[in-house]
N, C-alpha and C positions, 0 to 999 in steps of 0.2 A: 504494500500500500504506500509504503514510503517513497517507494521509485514512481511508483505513477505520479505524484503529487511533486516531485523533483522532475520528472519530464513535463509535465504540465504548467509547472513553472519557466523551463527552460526554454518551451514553445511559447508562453507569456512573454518572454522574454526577447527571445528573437524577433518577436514580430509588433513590440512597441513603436521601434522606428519608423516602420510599415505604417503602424497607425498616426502614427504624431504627422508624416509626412504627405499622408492621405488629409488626413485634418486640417496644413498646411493649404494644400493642393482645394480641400472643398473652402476654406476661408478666402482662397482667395478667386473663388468661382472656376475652376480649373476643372473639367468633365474629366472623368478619369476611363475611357469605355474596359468594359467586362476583359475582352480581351486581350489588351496589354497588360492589366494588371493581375491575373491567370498565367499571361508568359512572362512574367516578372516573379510571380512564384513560381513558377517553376524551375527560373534562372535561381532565384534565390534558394530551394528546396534542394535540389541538383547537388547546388556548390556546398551545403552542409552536410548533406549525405556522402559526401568524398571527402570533406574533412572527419566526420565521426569515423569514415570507414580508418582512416588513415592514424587518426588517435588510437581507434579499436588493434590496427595492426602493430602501432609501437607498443602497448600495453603488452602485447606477448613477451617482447625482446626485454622489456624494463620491469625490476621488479614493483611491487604492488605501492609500497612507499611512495617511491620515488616519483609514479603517474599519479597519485594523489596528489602529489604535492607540486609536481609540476601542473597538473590539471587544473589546480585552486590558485594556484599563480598565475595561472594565463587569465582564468575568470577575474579574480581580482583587479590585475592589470587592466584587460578592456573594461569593467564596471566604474574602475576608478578612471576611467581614460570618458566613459560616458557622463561620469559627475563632473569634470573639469571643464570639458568641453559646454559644458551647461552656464558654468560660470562665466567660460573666456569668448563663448561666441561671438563674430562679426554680425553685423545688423544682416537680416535678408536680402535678398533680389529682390526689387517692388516689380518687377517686368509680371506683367498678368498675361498667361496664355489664355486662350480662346479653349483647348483641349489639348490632354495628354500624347505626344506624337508614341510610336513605337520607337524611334531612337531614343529618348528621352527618357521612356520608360524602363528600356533594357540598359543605358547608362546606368539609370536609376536603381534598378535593382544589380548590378552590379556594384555599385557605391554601398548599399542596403548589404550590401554580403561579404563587406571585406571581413569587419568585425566576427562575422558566424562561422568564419574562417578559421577564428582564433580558440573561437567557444567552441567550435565543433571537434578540433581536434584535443583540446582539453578537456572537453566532456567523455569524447571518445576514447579518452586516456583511464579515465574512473569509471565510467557504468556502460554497460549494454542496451538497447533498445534499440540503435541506429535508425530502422525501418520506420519507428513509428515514431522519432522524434522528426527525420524528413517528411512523411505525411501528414503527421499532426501540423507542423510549418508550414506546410503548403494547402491545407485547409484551413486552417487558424489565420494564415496569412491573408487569403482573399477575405475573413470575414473581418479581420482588424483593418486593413484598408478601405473595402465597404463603407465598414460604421464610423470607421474617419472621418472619410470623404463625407458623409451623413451628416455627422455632427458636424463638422466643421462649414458645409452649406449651413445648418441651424446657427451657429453661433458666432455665424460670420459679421453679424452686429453687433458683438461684444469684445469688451478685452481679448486678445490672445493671450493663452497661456501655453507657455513650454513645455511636455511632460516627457522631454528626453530626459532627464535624472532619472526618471522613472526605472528603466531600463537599467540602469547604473546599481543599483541599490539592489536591483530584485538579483544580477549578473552577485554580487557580493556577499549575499543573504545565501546565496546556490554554493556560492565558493568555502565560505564558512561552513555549511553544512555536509560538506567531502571534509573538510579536516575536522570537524566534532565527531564526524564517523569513526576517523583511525583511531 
C-alpha cells in the first residue's frame, strides 16, 4: 500500500508542471487542442519510462544503499532545484498565442521532461513499478493539463499564482521517505 501511494505521489509529481503550464497557457487564453497535448504525453511518458528503465538497470550492478541514496539525492537535488527556481524566476513572455502549435508543444514537453529524467532514473534506482509509473504519467498527465488549461480559462481574471514549488516539496517529501525506509 505504501508503494502505490509513493507512485501516486510521484505521478502527482511529475505532472505538476504539466498543470501549472496548462494553467499558464488557459490564463492567458492559449487553446491547447486534445492532440498535441496527448503527443506531448507521450513524449513526456516515453522519456520516463527509459529513464526508470535505466535507474531499474543500475540498481542490479549497485548495491541496495548506495541507489537509495543516490536515488534520494537526485530527488532532493531536482525538488530543491524546483523551490529555487520559484524564488529566482524571470518575469514571463507577455507574447499571447492564438493556439498551441505542434512545434511548440513537443519543444514543450521536451523542456517538461528534462527534470523526469533525473526522477526517473533515481526512482528507478529504489523501487519497481516502471510500467505503471509511465502510464499512470501519461494519463495523469493529459488530465492535469486538461484541468489546467480549465482553471486557468476560469481564473484568468484573477491574480496569478505560481504553484511550481509545489512540485518541489512533494519531489522532497518522496526523497525523504526512500531514506526513513533504510
Amino acid at each position: 500500500m505504501a508503494t502505490i501511494i509513493k507512485e501516486i505521489l510521484l505521478i502527482f509529481v511529475l505532472t505538476t508542471d504539466s498543470f501549472v503550464v496548462s494553467f499558464a497557457y488557459g490564463m492567458r487564453k492559449v487553446k491547447m487542442p486534445f492532440k498535441i497535448v496527448a503527443g506531448m504525453n507521450i513524449i513526456m511518458s516515453g522519456l520516463l519510462g527509459i529513464s526508470l528503465l535505466t535507474g531499474s538497470f543500475l540498481s542490479d550492478f549497485l548495491p541496495k544503499d548506495v541507489t537509495t541514496c543516490l536515488g534520494a539525492i537526485l530527488l532532493i537535488g531536482i525538488g530543491l532545484y524546483r523551490i529555487l527556481s520559484f524564488f529566482f524566476q524571470k518575469e514571463e513572455n507577455k507574447e499571447i498565442y492564438q493556439e498551441l502549435t505542434a512545434a511548440e508543444g513537443f519543444t514543450l514537453a521536451f523542456l517538461l521532461s528534462l527534470d523526469s529524467l533525473a526522477v526517473g532514473v533515481g526512482t528507478g534506482l529504489v523501487q519497481s513499478g516502471q510500467l505503471f509509473l509511465a502510464a499512470g504519467t501519461f494519463i495523469c498527465g493529459i488530465l492535469m493539463m486538461e484541468l489546467g488549461w480549465r482553471l486557468g480559462c476560469v481564473f484568468r481574471n484573477t491574480t496569478q499564482k505560481d504553484l511550481s514549488w509545489v512540485s518541489g516539496v512533494c519531489l522532497l517529501l518522496l526523497a525523504m521517505s526512500f531514506l526513513w525506509k533504510r
